[in-house]
C-alpha positions as CSV (number, residue, x, y, z in Angstrom):
1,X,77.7,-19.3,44.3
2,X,75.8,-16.3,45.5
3,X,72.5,-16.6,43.7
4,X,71.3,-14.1,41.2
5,X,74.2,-11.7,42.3
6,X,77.9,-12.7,41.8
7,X,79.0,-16.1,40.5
8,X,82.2,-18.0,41.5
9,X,84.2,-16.5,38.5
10,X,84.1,-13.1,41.3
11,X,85.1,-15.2,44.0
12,X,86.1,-18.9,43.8
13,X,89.0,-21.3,42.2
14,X,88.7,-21.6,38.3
15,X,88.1,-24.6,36.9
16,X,86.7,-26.7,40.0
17,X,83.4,-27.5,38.7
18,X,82.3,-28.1,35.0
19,X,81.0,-24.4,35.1
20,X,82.3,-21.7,37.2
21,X,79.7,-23.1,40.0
22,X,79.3,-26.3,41.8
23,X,76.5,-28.1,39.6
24,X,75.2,-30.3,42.4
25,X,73.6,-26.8,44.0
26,X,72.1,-25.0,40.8
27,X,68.8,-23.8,41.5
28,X,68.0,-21.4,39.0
29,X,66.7,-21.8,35.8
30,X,69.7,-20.3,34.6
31,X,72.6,-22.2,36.6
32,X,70.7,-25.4,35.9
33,X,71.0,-24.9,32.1
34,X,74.8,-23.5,32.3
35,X,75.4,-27.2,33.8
36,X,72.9,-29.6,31.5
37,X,74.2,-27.6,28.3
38,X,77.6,-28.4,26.8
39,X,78.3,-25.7,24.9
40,X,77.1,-22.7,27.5
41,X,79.5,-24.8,30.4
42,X,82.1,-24.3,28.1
43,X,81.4,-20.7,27.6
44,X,81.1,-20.1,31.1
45,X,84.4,-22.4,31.8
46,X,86.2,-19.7,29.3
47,X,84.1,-16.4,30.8
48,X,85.8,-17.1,34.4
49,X,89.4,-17.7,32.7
50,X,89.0,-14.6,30.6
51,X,87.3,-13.0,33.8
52,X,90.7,-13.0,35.7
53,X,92.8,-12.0,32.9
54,X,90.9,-9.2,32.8
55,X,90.8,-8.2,36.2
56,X,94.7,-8.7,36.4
57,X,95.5,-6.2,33.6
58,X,92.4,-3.5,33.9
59,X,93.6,-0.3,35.3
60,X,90.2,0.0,37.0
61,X,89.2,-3.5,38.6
62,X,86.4,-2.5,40.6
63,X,84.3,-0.7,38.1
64,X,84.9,-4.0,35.7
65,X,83.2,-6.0,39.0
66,X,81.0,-3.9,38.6
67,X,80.1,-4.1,35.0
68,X,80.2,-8.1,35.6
69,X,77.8,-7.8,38.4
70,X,75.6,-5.6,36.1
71,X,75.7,-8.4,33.3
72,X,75.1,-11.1,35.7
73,X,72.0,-9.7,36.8
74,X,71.3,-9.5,32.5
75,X,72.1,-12.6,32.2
76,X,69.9,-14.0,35.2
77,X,67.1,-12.7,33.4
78,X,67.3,-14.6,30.5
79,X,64.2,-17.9,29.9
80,X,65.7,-19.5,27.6
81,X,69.0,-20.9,26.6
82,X,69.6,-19.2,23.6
83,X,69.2,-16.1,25.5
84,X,71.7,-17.2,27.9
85,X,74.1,-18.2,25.3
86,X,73.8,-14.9,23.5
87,X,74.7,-13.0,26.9
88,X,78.2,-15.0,27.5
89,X,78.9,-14.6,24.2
90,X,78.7,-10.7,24.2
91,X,80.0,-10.4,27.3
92,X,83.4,-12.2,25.9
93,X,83.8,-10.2,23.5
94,X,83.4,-6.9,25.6
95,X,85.8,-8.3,28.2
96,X,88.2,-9.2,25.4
97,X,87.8,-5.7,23.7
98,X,89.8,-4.9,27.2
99,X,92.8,-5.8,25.9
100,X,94.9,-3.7,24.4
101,X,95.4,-4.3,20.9
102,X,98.1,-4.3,19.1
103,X,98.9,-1.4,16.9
104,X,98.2,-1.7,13.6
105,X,101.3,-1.2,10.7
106,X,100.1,2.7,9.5
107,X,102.4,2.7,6.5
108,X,101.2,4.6,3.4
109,X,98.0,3.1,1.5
110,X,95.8,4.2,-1.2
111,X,92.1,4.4,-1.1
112,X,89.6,1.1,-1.8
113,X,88.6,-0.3,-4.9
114,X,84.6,0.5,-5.7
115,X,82.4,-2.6,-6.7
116,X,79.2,-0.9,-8.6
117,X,77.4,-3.9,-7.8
118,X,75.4,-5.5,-4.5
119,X,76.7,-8.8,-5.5
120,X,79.8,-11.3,-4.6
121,X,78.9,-13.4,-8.0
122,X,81.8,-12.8,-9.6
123,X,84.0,-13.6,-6.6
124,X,85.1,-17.5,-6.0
125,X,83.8,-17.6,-2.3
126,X,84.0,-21.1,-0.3
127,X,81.3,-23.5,-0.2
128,X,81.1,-23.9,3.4
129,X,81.9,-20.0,5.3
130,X,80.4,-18.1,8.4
131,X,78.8,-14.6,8.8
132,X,79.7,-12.6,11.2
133,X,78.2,-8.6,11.6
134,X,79.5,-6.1,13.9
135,X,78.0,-2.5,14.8
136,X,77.6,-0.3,17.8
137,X,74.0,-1.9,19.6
138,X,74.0,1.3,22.3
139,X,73.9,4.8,21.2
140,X,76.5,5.4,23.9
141,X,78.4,3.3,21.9
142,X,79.5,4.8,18.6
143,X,83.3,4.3,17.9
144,X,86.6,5.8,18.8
145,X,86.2,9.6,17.6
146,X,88.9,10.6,15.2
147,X,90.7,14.2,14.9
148,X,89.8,14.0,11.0
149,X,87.5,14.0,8.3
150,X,86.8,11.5,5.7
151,X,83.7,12.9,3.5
152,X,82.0,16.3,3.7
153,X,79.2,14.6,6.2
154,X,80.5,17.6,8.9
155,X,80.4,14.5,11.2
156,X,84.4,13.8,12.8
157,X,85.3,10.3,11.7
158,X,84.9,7.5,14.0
159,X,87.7,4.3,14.0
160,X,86.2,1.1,15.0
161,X,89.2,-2.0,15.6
162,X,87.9,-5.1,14.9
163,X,90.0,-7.8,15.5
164,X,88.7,-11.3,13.8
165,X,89.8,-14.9,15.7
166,X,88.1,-17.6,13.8
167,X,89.5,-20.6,12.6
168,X,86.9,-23.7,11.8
169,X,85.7,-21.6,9.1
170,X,87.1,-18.6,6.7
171,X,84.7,-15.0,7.7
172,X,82.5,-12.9,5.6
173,X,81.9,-9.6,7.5
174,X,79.0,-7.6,7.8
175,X,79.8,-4.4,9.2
176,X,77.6,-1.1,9.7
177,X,78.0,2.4,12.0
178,X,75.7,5.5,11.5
179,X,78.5,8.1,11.8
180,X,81.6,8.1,9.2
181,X,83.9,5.5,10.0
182,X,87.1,3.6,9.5
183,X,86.4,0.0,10.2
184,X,90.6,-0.8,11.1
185,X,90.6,-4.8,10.6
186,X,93.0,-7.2,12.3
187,X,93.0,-11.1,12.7
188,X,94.6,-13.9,14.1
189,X,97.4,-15.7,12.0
190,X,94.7,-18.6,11.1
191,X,91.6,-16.6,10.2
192,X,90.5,-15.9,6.5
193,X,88.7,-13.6,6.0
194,X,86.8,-14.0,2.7
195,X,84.5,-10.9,2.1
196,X,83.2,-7.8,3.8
197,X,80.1,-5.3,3.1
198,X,80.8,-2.1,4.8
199,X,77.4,-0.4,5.5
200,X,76.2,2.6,7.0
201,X,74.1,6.3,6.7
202,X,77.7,8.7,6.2
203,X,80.8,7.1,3.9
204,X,82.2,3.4,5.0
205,X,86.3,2.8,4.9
206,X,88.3,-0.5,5.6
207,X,91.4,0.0,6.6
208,X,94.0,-2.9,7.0
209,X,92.7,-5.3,5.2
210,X,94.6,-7.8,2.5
211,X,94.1,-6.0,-1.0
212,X,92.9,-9.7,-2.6
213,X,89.7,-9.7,0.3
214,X,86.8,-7.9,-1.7
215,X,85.0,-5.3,-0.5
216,X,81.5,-3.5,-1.3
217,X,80.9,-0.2,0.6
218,X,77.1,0.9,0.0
219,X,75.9,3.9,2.2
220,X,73.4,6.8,1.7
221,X,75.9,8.8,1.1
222,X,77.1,7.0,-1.7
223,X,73.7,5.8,-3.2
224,X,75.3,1.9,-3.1
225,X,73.9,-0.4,-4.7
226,X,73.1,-2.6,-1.3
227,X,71.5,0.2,0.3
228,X,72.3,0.9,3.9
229,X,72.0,-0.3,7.0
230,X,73.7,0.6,10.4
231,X,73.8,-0.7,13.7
232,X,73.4,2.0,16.6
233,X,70.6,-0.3,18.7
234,X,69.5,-4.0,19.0
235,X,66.1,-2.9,17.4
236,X,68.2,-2.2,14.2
237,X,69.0,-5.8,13.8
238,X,66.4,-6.3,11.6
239,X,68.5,-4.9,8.6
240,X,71.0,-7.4,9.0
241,X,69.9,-10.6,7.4
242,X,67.8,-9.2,4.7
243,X,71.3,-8.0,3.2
244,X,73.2,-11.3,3.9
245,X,70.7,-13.8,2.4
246,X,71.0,-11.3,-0.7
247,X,74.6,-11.4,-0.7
248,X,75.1,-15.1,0.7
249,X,71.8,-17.1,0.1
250,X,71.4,-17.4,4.3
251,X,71.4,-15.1,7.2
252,X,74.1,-13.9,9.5
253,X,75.3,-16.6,11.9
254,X,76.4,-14.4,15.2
255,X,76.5,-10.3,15.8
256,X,79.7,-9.4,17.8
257,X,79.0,-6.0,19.5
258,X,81.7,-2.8,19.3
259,X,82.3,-1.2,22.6
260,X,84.8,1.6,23.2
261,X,86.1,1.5,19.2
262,X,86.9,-2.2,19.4
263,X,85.1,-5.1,18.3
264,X,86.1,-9.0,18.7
265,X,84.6,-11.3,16.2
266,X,84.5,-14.7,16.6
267,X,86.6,-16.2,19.7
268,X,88.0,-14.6,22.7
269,X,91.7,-13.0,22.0
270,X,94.6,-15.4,23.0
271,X,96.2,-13.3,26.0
272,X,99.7,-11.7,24.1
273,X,98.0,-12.7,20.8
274,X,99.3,-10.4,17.8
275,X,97.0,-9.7,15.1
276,X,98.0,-9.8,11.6
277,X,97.2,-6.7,9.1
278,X,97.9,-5.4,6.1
279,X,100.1,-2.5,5.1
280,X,98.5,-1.7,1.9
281,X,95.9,0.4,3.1
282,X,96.0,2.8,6.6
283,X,93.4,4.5,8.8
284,X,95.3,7.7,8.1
285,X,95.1,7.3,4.0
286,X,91.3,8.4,4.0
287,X,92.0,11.5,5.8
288,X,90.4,14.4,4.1
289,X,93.6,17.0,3.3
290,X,91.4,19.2,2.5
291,X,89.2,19.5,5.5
292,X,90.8,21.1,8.9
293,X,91.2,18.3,11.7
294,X,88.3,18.3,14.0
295,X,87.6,20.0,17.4
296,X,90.2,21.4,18.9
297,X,92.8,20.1,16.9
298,X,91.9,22.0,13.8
299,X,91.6,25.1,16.2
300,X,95.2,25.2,17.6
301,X,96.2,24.4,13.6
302,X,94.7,27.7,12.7
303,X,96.4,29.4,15.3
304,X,99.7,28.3,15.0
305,X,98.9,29.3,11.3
306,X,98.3,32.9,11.9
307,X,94.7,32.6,11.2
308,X,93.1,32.3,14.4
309,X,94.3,34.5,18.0
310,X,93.0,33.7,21.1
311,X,90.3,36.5,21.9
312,X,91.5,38.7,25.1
313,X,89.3,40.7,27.4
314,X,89.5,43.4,25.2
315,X,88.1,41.7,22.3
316,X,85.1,40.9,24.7
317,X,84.5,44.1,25.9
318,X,85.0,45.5,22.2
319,X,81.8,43.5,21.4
320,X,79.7,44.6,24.3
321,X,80.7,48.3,23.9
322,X,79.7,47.8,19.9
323,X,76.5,46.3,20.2
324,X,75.7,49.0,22.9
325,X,76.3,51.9,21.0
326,X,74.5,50.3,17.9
327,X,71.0,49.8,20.3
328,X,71.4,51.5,23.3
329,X,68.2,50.5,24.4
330,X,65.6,52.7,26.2
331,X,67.1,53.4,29.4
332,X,68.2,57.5,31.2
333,X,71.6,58.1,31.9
334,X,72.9,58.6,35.6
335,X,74.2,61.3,36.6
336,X,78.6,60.9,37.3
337,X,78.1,56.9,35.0
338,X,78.6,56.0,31.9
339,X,76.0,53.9,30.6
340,X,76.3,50.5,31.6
341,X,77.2,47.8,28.8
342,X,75.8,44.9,27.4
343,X,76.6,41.7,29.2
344,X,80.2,40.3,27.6
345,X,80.4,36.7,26.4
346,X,81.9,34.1,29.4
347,X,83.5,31.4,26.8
348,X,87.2,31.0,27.7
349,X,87.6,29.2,24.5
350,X,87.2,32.3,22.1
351,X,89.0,33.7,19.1
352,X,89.8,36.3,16.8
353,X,89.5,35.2,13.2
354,X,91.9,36.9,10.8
355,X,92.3,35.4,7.7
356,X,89.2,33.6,5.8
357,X,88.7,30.7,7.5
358,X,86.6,27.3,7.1
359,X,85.3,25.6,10.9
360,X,86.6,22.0,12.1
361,X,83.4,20.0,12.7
362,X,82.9,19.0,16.1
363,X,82.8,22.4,17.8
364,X,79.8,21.2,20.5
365,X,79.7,20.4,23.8
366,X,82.3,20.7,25.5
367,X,84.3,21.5,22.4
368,X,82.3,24.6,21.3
369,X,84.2,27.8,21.2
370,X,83.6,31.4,20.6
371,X,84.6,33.2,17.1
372,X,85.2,37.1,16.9
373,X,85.0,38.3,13.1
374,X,86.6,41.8,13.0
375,X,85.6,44.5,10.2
376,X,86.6,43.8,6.6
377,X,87.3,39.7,7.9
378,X,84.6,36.9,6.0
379,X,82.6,35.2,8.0
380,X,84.0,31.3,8.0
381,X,82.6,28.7,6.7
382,X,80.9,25.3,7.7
383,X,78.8,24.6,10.6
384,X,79.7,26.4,14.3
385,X,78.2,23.6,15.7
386,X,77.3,25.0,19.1
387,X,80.3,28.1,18.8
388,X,78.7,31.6,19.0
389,X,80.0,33.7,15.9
390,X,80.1,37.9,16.9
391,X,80.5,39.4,13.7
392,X,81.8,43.1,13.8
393,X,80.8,43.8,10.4
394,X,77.0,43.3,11.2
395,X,76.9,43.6,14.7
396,X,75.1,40.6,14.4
397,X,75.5,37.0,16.5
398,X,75.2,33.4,14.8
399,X,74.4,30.4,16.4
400,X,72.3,28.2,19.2
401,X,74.1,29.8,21.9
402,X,74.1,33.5,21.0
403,X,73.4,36.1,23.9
404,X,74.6,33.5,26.8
């Protein structure tokens, strides 16, 4: 092994040791207590097995070396062995998020059943169950981002797959994201699944799961009767097992990380493994009809519906020429020039609105565009995010990145 820096599960044979090292030459506090404790070898046994899968089918090997380089030097940090533990146990479940799922049955559903109150009382749960929690614990970590609404938050939806494998004992799920998201459920053909609380700041959907498994969704949005928690950092933690000794009597038993819109709870996937999900309820179902689809979606929509054209160079030099002869400004003519206009906006990503029109959300960054409102047009609605609006009726500009 090559102390501190990259273990045998870069390197060497699988399997040849009791961990992925040779136990007779640990040194470290760490390699010492991978070999003296059962339950880590084991986990280190599976992290070089699940290692190599992963490095077989990733389209980008060397940046996962790196990422396992990174953790190893995380993991060589750690003083104790719960600490160590804890690493290999959330590196597993990143490395298994790798795979590619499999896609989940998006027949037709209907929307999910409310429960007024923070309780599972009236629900015949098992005596003997786990608790397991999943949320994002970076905030470059946030979900898969959507092309759709599901509430009025002006936040896209996010999708977070979470894919359950945990036999010894049926699941109670604890699950909680800041932004508005669809929490798309899968499990292995021997998991149970027994209850979930969906938790966060916008509005909470499950997607996928059986109809009989029942389900409290309490956000701020929603003024639920739990609260809200959600999970965007490690210092947020905190909120979890005040909410599960209210619901179960005891606190949560393991947190399984989402990374990349995928979360696996409980073991490592079975390589080829296909998860089971149910058809009564799809991501899709909670789309807001109402709303446009977000970004850049919802702008090609408009334009293919006649209420949005792509702005040319004459629309831009329309607005310079406008706002010029509306405030010329203190400066002399020259003779044999015409007096010089106002500096035209660069976006290539503008439009002409013609028709009344209401915003996608998610116009920011590199998303934003640029909105022309002719004379006699409305002014659309919703928030322009970071999108200039150049509004011929008043001359005027709207929004953060007027005048650049």
């Amino acid at each position: 092994m090559l102390r501190s820096v990259l273990p045998a599960v870069l390197f060497l044979p699988f399997g040849c040791y009791a961990a992925s090292f040779d136990c007779s030459k640990g040194e470290t506090f760490v390699e010492n207590t991978i070999c003296r404790d059962g339950e880590i070898s084991k986990l280190d046994d599976r992290m070089g097995k699940i290692y190599k899968e992963a490095i077989a089918k990733s389209a980008a090997p060397d940046a996962l070396r790196e990422e396992q380089r990174a953790w190893l030097d995380t993991r060589n940090k750690c003083k104790s062995a719960a600490c160590i533990k804890r690493a290999y146990e959330r590196r597993l479940a990143r490395l298994s998020s790798t795979y590619e799922f499999k896609p989940f049955d998006a027949s037709a559903g209907g929307q999910m059943p409310q429960r007024t109150a923070c309780s599972f009382s009236d629900v015949k749960l098992p005596e003997d169950f786990v608790i397991f929690a999943s949320g994002a614990l970076t905030e470059r970590s946030k979900g898969r981002p959507t092309d759709f609404q599901i509430d009025q938050s002006g936040h896209r939806a996010t999708q977070i797959d979470v894919a359950v494998n945990y036999t010894a004992k049926p699941v109670a799920l604890l699950l909680g994201a800041y932004e508005p998201t669809i929490w798309n459920i899968g499990w292995t053909p021997k998991t149970r699944i027994v209850a979930v609380l969906a938790s966060g700041y916008h509005r909470q959907v499950v997607a996928g799961l059986d109809p009989g498994v029942p389900i409290i969704v309490s956000t701020n949005d929603n003024k639920g009767a739990c609260g809200y928690f959600f999970l965007v950092r490690e210092e947020n933690l905190d909120q979890l097992n005040p909410i599960s000794r209210r619901l179960f009597g005891r606190p949560v038993d393991l947190v399984y990380p989402e990374a990349g819109g995928k979360a696996v709870v409980g073991g490592a996937l079975p390589s080829g493994v296909a998860l089971v999900t149910s058809t009564a309820t799809s991501p899709e179902s909670f789309r807001d009809k109402n709303a446009p689809r977000a970004g850049q979606a919802g702008l090609d929509d408009a334009v293919k519906a006649g209420v949005l054209r792509r702005a040319t160079e004459a629309d831009l030099q329309a607005w310079a020429d406008a706002t010029a002869a509306a405030s010329p400004g203190d400066v002399p003519p020259v003779a044999g020039q015409r007096m010089p206009s106002r500096r035209r906006s660069t976006n290539s990503n503008a439009y002409v609105v013609l028709q009344p029109f209401a915003l996608p959300v998610g116009l920011t960054g590199k998303s934003r565009a640029a909105f022309y409102i002719p004379k006699g047009v409305p002014e659309p609605t919703g928030n322009p995010g970071h999108s200039p609006i150049y509004d011929f009726n008043t001359l005027q500009c709207r929004g953060v990145l007027c005048g650049r």
